[in-house]
C-alpha positions, 0 to 999 in steps of 0.5 A: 500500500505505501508504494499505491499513487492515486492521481484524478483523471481530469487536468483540472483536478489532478493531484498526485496522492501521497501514501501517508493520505492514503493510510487514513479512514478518509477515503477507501481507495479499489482499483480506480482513481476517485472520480471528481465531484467539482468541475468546471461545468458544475461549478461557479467562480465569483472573482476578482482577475485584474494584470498589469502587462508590458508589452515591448515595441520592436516598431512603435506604433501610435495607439490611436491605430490600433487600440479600439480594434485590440479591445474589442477583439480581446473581449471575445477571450474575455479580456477587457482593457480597463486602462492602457498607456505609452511608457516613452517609446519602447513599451506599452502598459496594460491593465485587464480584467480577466475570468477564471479560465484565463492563466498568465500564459493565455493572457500573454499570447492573446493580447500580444497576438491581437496586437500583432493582427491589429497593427500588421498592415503597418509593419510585420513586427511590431513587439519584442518576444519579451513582456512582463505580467502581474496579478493585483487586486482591490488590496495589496499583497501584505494586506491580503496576507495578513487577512487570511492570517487573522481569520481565526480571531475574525471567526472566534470559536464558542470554546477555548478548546474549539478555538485552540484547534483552529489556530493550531491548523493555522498556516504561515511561511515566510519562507515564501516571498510572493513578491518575488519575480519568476520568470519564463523563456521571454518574460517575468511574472507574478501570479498570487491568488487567493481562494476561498472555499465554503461548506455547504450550507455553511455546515460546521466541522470541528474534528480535529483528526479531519481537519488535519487531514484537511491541512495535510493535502493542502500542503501536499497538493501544494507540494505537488502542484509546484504551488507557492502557499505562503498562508492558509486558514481552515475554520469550521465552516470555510477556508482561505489559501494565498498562494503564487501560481504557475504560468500556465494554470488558469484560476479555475483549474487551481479552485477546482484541484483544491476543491476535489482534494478537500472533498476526498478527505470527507470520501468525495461527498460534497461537502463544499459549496458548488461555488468558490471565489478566487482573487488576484493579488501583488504588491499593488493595488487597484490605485493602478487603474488611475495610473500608478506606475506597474 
C-alpha cells in the first residue's frame, strides 16, 4: 500500500496522492482513481482577475491605430482593457480584467497576438518576444496576507478548546516571498491568488483528526502542484489559501484541484459549496487603474 499513487483523471483536478493520505479512514481507495465531484461545468467562480502587462515595441506604433480594434477583439477571450498607456517609446502598459479560465500564459499570447493582427498592415513586427505580467487586486499583497492570517480571531470559536484547534491548523511561511519575480523563456511574472472555499450550507466541522487531514493535502497538493502557499486558514465552516501560481494554470483549474482534494478527505461527498471565489493579488493595488506606475 505505501508504494499505491492515486492521481484524478481530469487536468483540472489532478493531484498526485501521497501514501501517508492514503493510510487514513478518509477515503477507501479499489482499483480506480476517485472520480471528481467539482468541475468546471458544475461549478461557479465569483472573482476578482485584474494584470498589469508590458508589452515591448520592436516598431512603435501610435495607439490611436490600433487600440479600439485590440479591445474589442480581446473581449471575445474575455479580456477587457480597463486602462492602457505609452511608457516613452519602447513599451506599452496594460491593465485587464480577466475570468477564471484565463492563466498568465493565455493572457500573454492573446493580447500580444491581437496586437500583432491589429497593427500588421503597418509593419510585420511590431513587439519584442519579451513582456512582463502581474496579478493585483482591490488590496495589496501584505494586506491580503495578513487577512487570511487573522481569520481565526475574525471567526472566534464558542470554546477555548474549539478555538485552540483552529489556530493550531493555522498556516504561515515566510519562507515564501510572493513578491518575488519568476520568470519564463521571454518574460517575468507574478501570479498570487487567493481562494476561498465554503461548506455547504455553511455546515460546521470541528474534528480535529479531519481537519488535519484537511491541512495535510493542502500542503501536499501544494507540494505537488509546484504551488507557492505562503498562508492558509481552515475554520469550521470555510477556508482561505494565498498562494503564487504557475504560468500556465488558469484560476479555475487551481479552485477546482483544491476543491476535489478537500472533498476526498470527507470520501468525495460534497461537502463544499458548488461555488468558490478566487482573487488576484501583488504588491499593488487597484490605485493602478488611475495610473500608478506597474
Amino acid at each position: 500500500m505505501s508504494d499505491l499513487r492515486y492521481t484524478f483523471t481530469e487536468d483540472s483536478a489532478c493531484l498526485l496522492f501521497p501514501p501517508i493520505i492514503l493510510q487514513t479512514r478518509a477515503f477507501k481507495v479499489a482499483n480506480s482513481a476517485p472520480k471528481p465531484i467539482y468541475l468546471l461545468e458544475n461549478t461557479k467562480f465569483a472573482f476578482q482577475l485584474r494584470w498589469g502587462i508590458t508589452v515591448f515595441w520592436a516598431t512603435p506604433i501610435d495607439e490611436s491605430l490600433w487600440i479600439d480594434k485590440l479591445r474589442s477583439t480581446l473581449e471575445a477571450d474575455n479580456i477587457r482593457i480597463l486602462s492602457w498607456r505609452r511608457l516613452a517609446s519602447e513599451a506599452t502598459q496594460f491593465v485587464v480584467s480577466t475570468t477564471p479560465t484565463s492563466s498568465p500564459s493565455f493572457i500573454i499570447h492573446r493580447l500580444k497576438g491581437r496586437l500583432h493582427y491589429a497593427t500588421k498592415s503597418y509593419t510585420s513586427k511590431a513587439l519584442r518576444s519579451h513582456y512582463a505580467i502581474r496579478s493585483f487586486g482591490t488590496q495589496e499583497r501584505e494586506i491580503v496576507e495578513n487577512y487570511i492570517q487573522g481569520q481565526t480571531n475574525h471567526h472566534r470559536m464558542a470554546t477555548t478548546k474549539a478555538q485552540s484547534i483552529f489556530e493550531a491548523l493555522r498556516y504561515q511561511d515566510d519562507s515564501i516571498d510572493l513578491a518575488r519575480e519568476r520568470t519564463t523563456s521571454h518574460g517575468t511574472y507574478w501570479y498570487n491568488l487567493h481562494v476561498v472555499l465554503v461548506h455547504a450550507e455553511r455546515w460546521c466541522d470541528v474534528k480535529q483528526s479531519r481537519l488535519e487531514r484537511v491541512q495535510q493535502v493542502l500542503l501536499q497538493s501544494g507540494k505537488n502542484k509546484s504551488w507557492e502557499i505562503s498562508r492558509f486558514s481552515i475554520l469550521a465552516d470555510h477556508l482561505h489559501v494565498a498562494l503564487g501560481c504557475g504560468f500556465d494554470e488558469s484560476p479555475d483549474s487551481i479552485a477546482l484541484s483544491m476543491m476535489n482534494n478537500v472533498a476526498w478527505v470527507y470520501e468525495m461527498k460534497p461537502i463544499l459549496q458548488f461555488s468558490s471565489f478566487v482573487g488576484t493579488f501583488g504588491e499593488y493595488d487597484h490605485r493602478v487603474i488611475q495610473g500608478a506606475t506597474l
